[in-house]
PyMOL CGO cylinders between C-alpha atoms (Angstrom):
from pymol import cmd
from pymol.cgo import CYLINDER

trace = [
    CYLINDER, 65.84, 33.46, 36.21, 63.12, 36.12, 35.94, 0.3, 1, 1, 1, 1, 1, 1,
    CYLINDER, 63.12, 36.12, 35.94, 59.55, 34.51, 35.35, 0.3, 1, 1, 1, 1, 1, 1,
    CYLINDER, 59.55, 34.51, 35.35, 56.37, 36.84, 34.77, 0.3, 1, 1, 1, 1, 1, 1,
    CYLINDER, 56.37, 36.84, 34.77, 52.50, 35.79, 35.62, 0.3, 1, 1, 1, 1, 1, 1,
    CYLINDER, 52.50, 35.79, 35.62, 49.28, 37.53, 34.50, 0.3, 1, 1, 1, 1, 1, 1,
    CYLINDER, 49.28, 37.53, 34.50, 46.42, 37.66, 36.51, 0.3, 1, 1, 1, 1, 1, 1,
    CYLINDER, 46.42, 37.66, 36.51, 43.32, 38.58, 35.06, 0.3, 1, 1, 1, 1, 1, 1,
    CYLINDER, 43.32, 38.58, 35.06, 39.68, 39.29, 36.98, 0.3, 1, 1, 1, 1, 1, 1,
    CYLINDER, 39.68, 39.29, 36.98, 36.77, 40.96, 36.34, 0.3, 1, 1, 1, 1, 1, 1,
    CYLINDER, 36.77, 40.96, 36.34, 36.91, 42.30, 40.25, 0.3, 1, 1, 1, 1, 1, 1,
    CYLINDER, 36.91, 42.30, 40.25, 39.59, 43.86, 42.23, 0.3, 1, 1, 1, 1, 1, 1,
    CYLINDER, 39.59, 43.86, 42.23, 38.74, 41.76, 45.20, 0.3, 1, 1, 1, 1, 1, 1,
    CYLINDER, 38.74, 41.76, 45.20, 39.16, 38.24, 42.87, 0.3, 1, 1, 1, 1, 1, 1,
    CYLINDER, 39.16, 38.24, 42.87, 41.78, 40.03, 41.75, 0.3, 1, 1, 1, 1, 1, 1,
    CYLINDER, 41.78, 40.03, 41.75, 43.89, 40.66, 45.25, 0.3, 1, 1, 1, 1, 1, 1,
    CYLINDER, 43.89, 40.66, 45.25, 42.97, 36.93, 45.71, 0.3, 1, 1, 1, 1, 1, 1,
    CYLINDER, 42.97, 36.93, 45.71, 44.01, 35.56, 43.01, 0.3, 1, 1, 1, 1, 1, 1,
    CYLINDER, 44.01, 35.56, 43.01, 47.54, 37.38, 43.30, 0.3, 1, 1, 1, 1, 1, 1,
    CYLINDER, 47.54, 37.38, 43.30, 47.86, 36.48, 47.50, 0.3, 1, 1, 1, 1, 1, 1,
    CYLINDER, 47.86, 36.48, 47.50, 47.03, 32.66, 46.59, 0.3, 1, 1, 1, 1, 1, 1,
    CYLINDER, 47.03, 32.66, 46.59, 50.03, 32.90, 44.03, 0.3, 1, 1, 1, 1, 1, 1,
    CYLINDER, 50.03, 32.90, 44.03, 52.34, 34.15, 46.57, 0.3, 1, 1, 1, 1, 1, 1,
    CYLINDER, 52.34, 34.15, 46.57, 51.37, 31.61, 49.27, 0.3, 1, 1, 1, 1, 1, 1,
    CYLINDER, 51.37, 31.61, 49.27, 51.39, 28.62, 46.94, 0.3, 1, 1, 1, 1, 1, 1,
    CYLINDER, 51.39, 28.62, 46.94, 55.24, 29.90, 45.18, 0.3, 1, 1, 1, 1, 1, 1,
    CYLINDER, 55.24, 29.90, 45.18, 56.74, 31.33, 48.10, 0.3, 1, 1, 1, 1, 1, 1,
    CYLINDER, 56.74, 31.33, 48.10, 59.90, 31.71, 48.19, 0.3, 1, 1, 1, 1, 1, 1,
    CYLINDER, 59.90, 31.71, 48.19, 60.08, 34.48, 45.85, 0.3, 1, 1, 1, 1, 1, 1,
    CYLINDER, 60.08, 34.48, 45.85, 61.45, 38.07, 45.16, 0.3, 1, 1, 1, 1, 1, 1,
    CYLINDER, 61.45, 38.07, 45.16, 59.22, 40.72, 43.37, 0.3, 1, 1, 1, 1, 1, 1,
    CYLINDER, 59.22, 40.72, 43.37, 60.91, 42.84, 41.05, 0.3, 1, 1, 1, 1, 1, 1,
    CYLINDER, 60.91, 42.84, 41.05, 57.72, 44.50, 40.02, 0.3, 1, 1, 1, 1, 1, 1,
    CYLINDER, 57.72, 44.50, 40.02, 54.00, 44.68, 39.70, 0.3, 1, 1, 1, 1, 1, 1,
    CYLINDER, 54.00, 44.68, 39.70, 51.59, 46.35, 37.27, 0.3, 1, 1, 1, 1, 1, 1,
    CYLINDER, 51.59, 46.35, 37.27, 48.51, 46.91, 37.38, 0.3, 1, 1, 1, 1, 1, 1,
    CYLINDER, 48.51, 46.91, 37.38, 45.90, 47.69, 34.53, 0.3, 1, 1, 1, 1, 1, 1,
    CYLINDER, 45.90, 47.69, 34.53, 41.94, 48.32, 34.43, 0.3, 1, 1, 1, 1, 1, 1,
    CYLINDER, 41.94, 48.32, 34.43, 40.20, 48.42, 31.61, 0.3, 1, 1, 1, 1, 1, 1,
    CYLINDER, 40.20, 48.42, 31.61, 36.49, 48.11, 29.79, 0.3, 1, 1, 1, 1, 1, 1,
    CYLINDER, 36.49, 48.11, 29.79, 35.40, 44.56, 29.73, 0.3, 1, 1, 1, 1, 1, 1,
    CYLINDER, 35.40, 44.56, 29.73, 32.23, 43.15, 28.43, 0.3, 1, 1, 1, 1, 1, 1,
    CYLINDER, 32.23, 43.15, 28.43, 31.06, 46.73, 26.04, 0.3, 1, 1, 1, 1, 1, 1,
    CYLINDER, 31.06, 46.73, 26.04, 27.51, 45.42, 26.28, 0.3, 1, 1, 1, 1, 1, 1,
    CYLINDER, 27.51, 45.42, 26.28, 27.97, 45.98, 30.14, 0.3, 1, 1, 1, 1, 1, 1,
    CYLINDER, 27.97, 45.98, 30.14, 29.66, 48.55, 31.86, 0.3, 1, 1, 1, 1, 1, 1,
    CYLINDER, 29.66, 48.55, 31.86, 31.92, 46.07, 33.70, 0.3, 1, 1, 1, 1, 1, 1,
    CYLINDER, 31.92, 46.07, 33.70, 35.98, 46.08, 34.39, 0.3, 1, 1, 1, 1, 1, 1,
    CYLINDER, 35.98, 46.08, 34.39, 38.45, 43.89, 33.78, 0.3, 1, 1, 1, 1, 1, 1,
    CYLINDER, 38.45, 43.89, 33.78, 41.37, 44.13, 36.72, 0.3, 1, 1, 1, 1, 1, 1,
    CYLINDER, 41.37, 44.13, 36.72, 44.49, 42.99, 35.39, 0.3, 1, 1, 1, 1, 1, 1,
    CYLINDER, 44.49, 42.99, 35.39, 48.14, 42.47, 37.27, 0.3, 1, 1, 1, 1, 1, 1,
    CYLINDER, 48.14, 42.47, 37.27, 51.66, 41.65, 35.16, 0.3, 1, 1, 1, 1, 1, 1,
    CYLINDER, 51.66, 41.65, 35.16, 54.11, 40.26, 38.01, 0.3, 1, 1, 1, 1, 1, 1,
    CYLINDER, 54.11, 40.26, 38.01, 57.91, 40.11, 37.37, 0.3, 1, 1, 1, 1, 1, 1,
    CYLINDER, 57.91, 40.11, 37.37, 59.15, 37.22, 39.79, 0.3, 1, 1, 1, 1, 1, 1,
    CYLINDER, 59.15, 37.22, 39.79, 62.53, 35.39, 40.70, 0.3, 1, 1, 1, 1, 1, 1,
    CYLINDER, 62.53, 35.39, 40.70, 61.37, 31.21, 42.34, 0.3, 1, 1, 1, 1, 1, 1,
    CYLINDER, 61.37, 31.21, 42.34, 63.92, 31.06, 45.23, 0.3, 1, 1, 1, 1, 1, 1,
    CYLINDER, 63.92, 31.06, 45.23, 64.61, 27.25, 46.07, 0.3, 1, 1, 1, 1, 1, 1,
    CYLINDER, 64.61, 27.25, 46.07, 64.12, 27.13, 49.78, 0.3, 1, 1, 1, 1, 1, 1,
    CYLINDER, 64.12, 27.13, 49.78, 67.74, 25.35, 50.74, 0.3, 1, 1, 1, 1, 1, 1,
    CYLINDER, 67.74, 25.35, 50.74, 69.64, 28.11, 48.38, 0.3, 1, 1, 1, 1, 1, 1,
    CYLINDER, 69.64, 28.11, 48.38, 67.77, 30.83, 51.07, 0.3, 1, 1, 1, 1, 1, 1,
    CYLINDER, 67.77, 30.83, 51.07, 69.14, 28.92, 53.93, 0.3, 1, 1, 1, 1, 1, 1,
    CYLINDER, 69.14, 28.92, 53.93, 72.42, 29.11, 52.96, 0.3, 1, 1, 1, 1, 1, 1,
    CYLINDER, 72.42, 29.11, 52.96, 72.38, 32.88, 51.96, 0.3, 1, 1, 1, 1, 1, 1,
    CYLINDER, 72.38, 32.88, 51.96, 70.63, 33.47, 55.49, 0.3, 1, 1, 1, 1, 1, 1,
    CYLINDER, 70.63, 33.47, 55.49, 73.43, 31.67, 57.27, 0.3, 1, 1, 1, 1, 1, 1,
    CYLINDER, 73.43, 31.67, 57.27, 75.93, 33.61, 55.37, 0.3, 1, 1, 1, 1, 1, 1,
    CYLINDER, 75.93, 33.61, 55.37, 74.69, 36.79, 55.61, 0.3, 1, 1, 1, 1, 1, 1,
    CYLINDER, 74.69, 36.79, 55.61, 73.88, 35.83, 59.78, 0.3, 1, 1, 1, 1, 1, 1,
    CYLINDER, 73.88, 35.83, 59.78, 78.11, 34.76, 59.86, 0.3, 1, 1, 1, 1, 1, 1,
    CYLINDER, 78.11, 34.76, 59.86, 78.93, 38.36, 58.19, 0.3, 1, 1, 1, 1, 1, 1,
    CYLINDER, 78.93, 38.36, 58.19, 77.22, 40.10, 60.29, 0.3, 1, 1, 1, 1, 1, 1,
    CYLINDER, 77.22, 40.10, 60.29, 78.36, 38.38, 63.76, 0.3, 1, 1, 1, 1, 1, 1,
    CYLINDER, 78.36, 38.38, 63.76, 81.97, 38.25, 62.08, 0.3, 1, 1, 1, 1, 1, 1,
    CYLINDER, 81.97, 38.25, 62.08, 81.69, 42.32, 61.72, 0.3, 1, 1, 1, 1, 1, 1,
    CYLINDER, 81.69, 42.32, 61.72, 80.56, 42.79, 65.49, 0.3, 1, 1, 1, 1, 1, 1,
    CYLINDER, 80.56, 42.79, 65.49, 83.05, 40.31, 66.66, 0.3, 1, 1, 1, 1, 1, 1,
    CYLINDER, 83.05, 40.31, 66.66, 85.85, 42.60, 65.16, 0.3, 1, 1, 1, 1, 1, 1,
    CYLINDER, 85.85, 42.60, 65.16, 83.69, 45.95, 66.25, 0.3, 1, 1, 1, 1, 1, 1,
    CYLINDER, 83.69, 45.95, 66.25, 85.75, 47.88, 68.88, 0.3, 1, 1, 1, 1, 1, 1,
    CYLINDER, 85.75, 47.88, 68.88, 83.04, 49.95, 68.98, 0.3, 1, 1, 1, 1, 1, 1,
    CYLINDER, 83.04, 49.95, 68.98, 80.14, 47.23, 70.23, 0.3, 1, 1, 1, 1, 1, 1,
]
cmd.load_cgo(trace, "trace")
């Protein structure tokens, strides 16, 4: 199931952050995509607002393993029967 996450910052550097502190803490994860947006914040001001959308799939660690394993059988299975290796 696809889950999205805003992150919103008034710098780019609280903004990079923000978004690495999210991948540590949810990891595992797949990114499908990630947008990025800038725009006028505070009119008074002449500050930015630095804004990511992320599109994210939450992996549960044991359903990796067992996709790793697979993937490790298929590809010993396809040298094993490799006349060429």
């Amino acid at each position: 199931m696809m889950k999205v996450k805003l992150f919103e910052e008034c710098g780019s550097e609280l903004l990079e952050d923000a978004i690495n502190d999210f991948f540590e803490k949810e990891e595992p994860m797949s990114i499908e995509k990630i947008k990025y947006q800038v725009t006028p914040w505070n009119t008074s001001d002449s500050g930015l607002l630095f804004s990511a959308l992320v599109v994210y799939e939450k992996y549960d660690k044991d359903d990796l393993l067992q996709v790793r394993d697979q993937v490790l059988d298929d590809i010993n299975y396809g040298i094993k029967n490799d006349e060429n290796v």
